[in-house]
C-alpha positions in Angstrom: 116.0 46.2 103.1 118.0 48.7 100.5 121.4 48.6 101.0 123.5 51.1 98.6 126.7 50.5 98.0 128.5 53.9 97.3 131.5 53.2 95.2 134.2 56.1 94.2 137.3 55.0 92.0 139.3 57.9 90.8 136.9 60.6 90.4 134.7 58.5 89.2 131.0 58.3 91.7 128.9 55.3 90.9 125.8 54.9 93.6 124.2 51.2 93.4 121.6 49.5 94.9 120.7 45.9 95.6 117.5 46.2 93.5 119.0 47.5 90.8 118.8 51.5 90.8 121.9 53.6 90.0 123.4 56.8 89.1 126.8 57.6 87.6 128.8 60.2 87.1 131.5 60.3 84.2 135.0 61.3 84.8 134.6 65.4 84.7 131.0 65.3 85.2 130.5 65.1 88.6 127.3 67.9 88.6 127.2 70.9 90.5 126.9 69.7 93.6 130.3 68.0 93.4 132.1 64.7 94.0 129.2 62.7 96.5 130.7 62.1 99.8 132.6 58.8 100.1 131.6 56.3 102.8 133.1 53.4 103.8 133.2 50.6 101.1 131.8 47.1 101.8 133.6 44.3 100.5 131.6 41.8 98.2 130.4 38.3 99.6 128.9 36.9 96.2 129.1 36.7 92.5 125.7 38.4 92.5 127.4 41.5 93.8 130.8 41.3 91.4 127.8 40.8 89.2 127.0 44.5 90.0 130.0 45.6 90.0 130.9 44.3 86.9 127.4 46.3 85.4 129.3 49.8 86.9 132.3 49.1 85.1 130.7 48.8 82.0 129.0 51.7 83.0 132.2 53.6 83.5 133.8 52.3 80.1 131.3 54.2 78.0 131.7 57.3 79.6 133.8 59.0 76.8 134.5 55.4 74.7 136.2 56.5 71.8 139.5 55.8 72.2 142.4 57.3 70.3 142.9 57.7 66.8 146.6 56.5 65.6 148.6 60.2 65.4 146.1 61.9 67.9 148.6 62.6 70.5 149.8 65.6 68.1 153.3 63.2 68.1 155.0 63.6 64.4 157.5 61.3 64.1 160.8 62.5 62.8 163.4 60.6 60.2 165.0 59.4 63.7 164.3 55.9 64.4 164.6 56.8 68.3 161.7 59.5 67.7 159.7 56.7 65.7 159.3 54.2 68.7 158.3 56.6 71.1 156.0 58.4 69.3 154.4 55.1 68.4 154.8 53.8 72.1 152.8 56.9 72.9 150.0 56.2 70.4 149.9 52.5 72.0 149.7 53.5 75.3 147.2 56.2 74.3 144.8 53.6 72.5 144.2 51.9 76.0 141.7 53.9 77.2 138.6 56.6 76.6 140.3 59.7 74.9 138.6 62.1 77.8 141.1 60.2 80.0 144.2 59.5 77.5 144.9 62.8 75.9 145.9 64.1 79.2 147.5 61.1 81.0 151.5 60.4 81.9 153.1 57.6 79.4 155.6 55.7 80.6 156.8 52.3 79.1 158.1 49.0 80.8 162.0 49.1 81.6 164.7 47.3 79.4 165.5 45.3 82.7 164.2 44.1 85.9 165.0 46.7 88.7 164.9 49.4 86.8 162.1 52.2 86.9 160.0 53.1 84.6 160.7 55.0 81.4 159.0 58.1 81.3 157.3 59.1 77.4 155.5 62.2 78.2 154.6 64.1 81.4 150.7 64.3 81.9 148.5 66.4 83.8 145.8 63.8 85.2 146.1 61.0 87.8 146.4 58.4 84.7 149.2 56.3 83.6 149.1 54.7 80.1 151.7 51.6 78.6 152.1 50.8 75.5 151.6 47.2 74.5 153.8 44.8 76.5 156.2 43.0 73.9 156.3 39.7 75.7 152.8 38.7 75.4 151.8 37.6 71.6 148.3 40.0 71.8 147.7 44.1 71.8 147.8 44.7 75.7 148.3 48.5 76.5 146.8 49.8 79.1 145.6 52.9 81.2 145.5 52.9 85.1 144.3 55.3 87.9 146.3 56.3 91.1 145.0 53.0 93.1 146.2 51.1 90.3 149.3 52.5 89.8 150.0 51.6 94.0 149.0 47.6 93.0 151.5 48.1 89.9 154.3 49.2 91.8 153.4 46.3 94.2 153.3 43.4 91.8 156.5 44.4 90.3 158.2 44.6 93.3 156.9 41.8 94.4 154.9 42.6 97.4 150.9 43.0 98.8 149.3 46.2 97.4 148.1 48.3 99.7 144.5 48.6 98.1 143.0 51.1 100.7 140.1 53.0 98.0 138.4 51.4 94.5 141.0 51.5 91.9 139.9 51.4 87.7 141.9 50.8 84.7 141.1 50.5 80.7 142.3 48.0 78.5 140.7 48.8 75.6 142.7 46.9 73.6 142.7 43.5 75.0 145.1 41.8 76.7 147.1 38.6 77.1 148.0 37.0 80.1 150.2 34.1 80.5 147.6 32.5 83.6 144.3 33.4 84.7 145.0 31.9 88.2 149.1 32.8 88.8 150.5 36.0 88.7 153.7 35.2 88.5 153.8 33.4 85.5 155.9 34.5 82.9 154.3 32.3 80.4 151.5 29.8 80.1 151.9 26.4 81.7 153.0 23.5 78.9 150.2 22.6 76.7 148.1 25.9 77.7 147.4 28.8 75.4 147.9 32.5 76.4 144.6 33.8 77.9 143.3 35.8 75.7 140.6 39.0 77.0 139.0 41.4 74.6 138.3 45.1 75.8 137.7 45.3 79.2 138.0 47.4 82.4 139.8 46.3 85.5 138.7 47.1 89.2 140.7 46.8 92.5 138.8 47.1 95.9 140.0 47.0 99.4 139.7 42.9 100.7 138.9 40.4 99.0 136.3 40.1 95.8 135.6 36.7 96.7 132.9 34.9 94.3 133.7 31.5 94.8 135.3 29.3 91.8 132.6 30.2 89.8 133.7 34.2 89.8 137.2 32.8 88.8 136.1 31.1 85.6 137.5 33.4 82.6 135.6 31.3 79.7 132.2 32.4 80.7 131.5 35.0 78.6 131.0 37.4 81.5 133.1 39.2 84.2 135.4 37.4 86.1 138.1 37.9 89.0 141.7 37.2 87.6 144.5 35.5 90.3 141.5 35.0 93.0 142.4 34.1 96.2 145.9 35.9 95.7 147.0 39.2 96.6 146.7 40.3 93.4 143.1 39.3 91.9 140.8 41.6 90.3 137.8 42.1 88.5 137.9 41.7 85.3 134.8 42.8 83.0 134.7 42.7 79.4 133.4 45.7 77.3 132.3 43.6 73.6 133.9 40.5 72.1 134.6 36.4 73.5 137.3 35.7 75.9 139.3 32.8 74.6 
């Protein structure tokens, strides 16, 4: 029997069937009939389905790819050194994700300590948040998130469960760098491990688990996988070109 799995993450409508068929709709583009009406979302039981889930979100990525060009913002930065970092915090953050997304998006950048919030760059007028590249991690890691993603941020740092209650997408179109691929508290990798190392990739939250098995956890396959499985925190993480070291 078809069963259809109706996913909606942030504006974003992606109908998929187990045999394969689907439809999507790019941010902006939703037709004129409008945004498809939203049903309740089944959680995934196999790698087969992350699988297909994994296919949307490289679906979604090339809706409006091209990300931003350095200076694109508009931002000219002034003989101030103070105006020199931010506008090139804001060009960072911007180059995480497609420019249909970025140019309009809030910027904010990590706080100079723990506890505080975040540090506001530029207001936007879309659901998106965009970071610049996190300074800890040796690799290029900015990154744009949705509204659902911004709830699992808020979570992680404050070290708490997200409440993941719809789909939630983000871009890192840069790469990323994370000191584990199975805690997600680690501040750096354990001794005689390297940093793990993504290329491009988009990121997607659901409600429950992803589940998978061990198999959906391994990061060195070359395909998607779900980072910090089994924790509160996992997601699904899906490549958009390159090798994951």
């Amino acid at each position: 029997m078809r069963r259809a799995i109706l996913l909606v993450a942030s504006g974003v409508a992606l109908a998929v069937n187990k045999v394969g068929t689907n439809t999507l709709l790019c941010p902006g583009r939703m037709g004129k009939g409008g945004p498809m009406n939203t049903r309740s979302i089944r959680r995934p039981k196999s790698a087969a389905l992350l699988t297909v889930l994994a296919m949307a979100a490289l679906s979604l990525a090339g809706c409006g790819q091209d990300t931003q060009a350095p200076g694109s913002d508009g931002s000219e930065a002034g003989a101030d050194s103070e105006t020199s970092e931010k506008a090139a915090k804001i060009e960072s953050a911007l180059s995480a994700g497609p420019e249909e997304i970025a140019e309009d998006a809030t910027v904010v950048d990590y706080p100079t300590k723990a506890g505080q919030p975040l540090v506001e760059l530029r207001k936007g007028t879309n659901e998106w948040t965009c970071f610049p590249d996190w300074e800890v991690s040796p690799g290029e890691d900015p990154q744009c998130l949705d509204e659902m993603w911004m709830r699992w941020f808020e979570a992680y740092s404050a070290g708490t469960e997200p409440d993941t209650t719809a789909p939630g997408m983000a871009y890192m179109l840069q790469g990323g760098s994370d000191a584990s691929n199975t805690d997600p508290l680690a501040l750096k990798p354990p001794e005689g491990e390297e940093w793990v190392s993504a290329p491009p990739h988009v990121m997607l939250i659901m409600p429950g688990e992803l589940g998978g098995g061990p198999a959906a956890a391994d990061h060195q396959s070359g395909g998607p996988w779900v980072m910090w499985a089994g924790t509160p925190y996992e997601h699904l993480m899906a490549p958009v070109e390159g090798e994951i070291e």
